[in-house]
C-alpha positions, 0 to 999 in steps of 0.5 A: 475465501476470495482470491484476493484481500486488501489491507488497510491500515488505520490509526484514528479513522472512525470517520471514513473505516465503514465508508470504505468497507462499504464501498469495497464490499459493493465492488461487482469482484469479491475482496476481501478486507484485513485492517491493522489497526495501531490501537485508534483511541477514537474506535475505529478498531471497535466499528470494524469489530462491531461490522465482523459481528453484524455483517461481514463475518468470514471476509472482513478480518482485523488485527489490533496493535498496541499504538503506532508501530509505523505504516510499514511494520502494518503492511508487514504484518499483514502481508504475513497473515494474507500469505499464511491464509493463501490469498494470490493476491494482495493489495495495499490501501488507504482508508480516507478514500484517497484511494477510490475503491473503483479502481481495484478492478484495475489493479487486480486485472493487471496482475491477474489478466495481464500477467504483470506481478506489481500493479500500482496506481500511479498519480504520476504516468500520464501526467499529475493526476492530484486532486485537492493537494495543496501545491506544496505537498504535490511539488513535494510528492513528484519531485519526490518520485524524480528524486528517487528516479534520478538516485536509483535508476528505477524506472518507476513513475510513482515511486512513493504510491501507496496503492498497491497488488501485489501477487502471492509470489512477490511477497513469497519471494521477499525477505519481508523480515529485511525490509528496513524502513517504516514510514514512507520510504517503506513505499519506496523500497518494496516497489525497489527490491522487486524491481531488484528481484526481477518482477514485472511492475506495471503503473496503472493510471489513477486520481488520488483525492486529498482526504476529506474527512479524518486527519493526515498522518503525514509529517516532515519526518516521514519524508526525511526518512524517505530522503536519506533512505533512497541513498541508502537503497541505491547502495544496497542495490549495488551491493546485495545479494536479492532472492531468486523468485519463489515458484 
């Protein structure tokens, strides 16, 4: 077993899932793979099972799900099961290589090298690093990220990224059952509470590429959630009472 896995929700990417899994399994550091899949009705459950059975018994692992139970209740799942497996380090990502897997080296060493205990890949912390948005949706996503900058007082740049290592003990620490929101804001408030407990985060500067291939799952409904949900964390932050750090 490596030290490290990433996880990797997918709900109908049969176009990008062996791409990706490739790509990450070619990196020089050894990581692991677990994807969550919400019951894909175009087979991407069943590719990942076939590449287990044909080649990557042992470090590429699935869970199937009945439907689409949101991104965050995925993330949860499977931060549950790299922390029962004893992985130290535990990393989120997309499948549609908006994410390029190139720069999980980058994550990992930040956490691993440098002693940090979040590393995201930021799109925001030397400037707009978007590629192939529309204009609408990357006004959309940094303003998003000054919204939640300007209610919380947190400091972080990238507030809504999705690309994430985390080590053992952050995930140790937080009570993974209390954490309330499923879609984006799901995003927002993991990156909050452990800056809440106290742990160190640092943004690592990345190019995120619009999807080429497959469909977004993004809607306005997702964003509403994360709107309404930003006030509702800045309350919480006066309010609760945050975990000690685990060992």
């Amino acid at each position: 077993m490596n030290d490290s896995i990433i996880i990797i929700p997918t709900y109908n990417e049969k176009e990008n899932i062996e791409k990706i899994i490739s790509a990450i399994f070619s990196l020089e550091k050894a990581f692991d793979i677990l994807v969550i899949d919400d019951g894909s009705p175009d087979g991407t459950g069943a590719i990942v099972k076939n590449l287990i059975e044909k080649k990557h018994s042992g470090r590429l692992f699935i869970i199937e799900r009945s439907g689409k139970l949101g991104l965050g209740t995925a993330y949860i799942t499977g931060f549950k099961w790299a922390l029962e497996k004893g992985y130290e380090y535990i990393f989120e990502m997309d499948a549609d290589f908006s994410h390029d897997p190139n720069d999980l080296p980058r994550l990992y060493s930040a956490c691993h090298d440098e002693g940090y205990d979040v590393a995201i890949g930021s799109r925001y912390v030397s400037g707009v690093n978007v590629v192939n948005w529309p204009i609408g949706r990357v006004l959309m996503s940094y303003f998003a990220s000054k919204y939640v900058r300007f209610v919380t007082g947190f400091k972080v740049h990238d507030t809504t990224a999705g690309f994430k290592c985390y080590k053992r003990r952050v995930l140790k620490t937080m009570e993974l059952d209390k954490i309330k929101f499923k879609g984006y804001a799901f995003q927002i408030e993991m990156k909050f509470t452990a800056y809440k407990i106290g742990f160190k985060i640092k943004e690592v500067p990345v190019i995120f590429v619009n999807r080429r291939e497959g469909t977004s799952k993004m809607s306005g409904g997702i964003f509403g959630e994360a709107f309404f949900g930003v006030m509702r964390l800045r309350w919480d932050g006066w309010f609760r009472k945050y975990p000690a750090i685990v060992g």
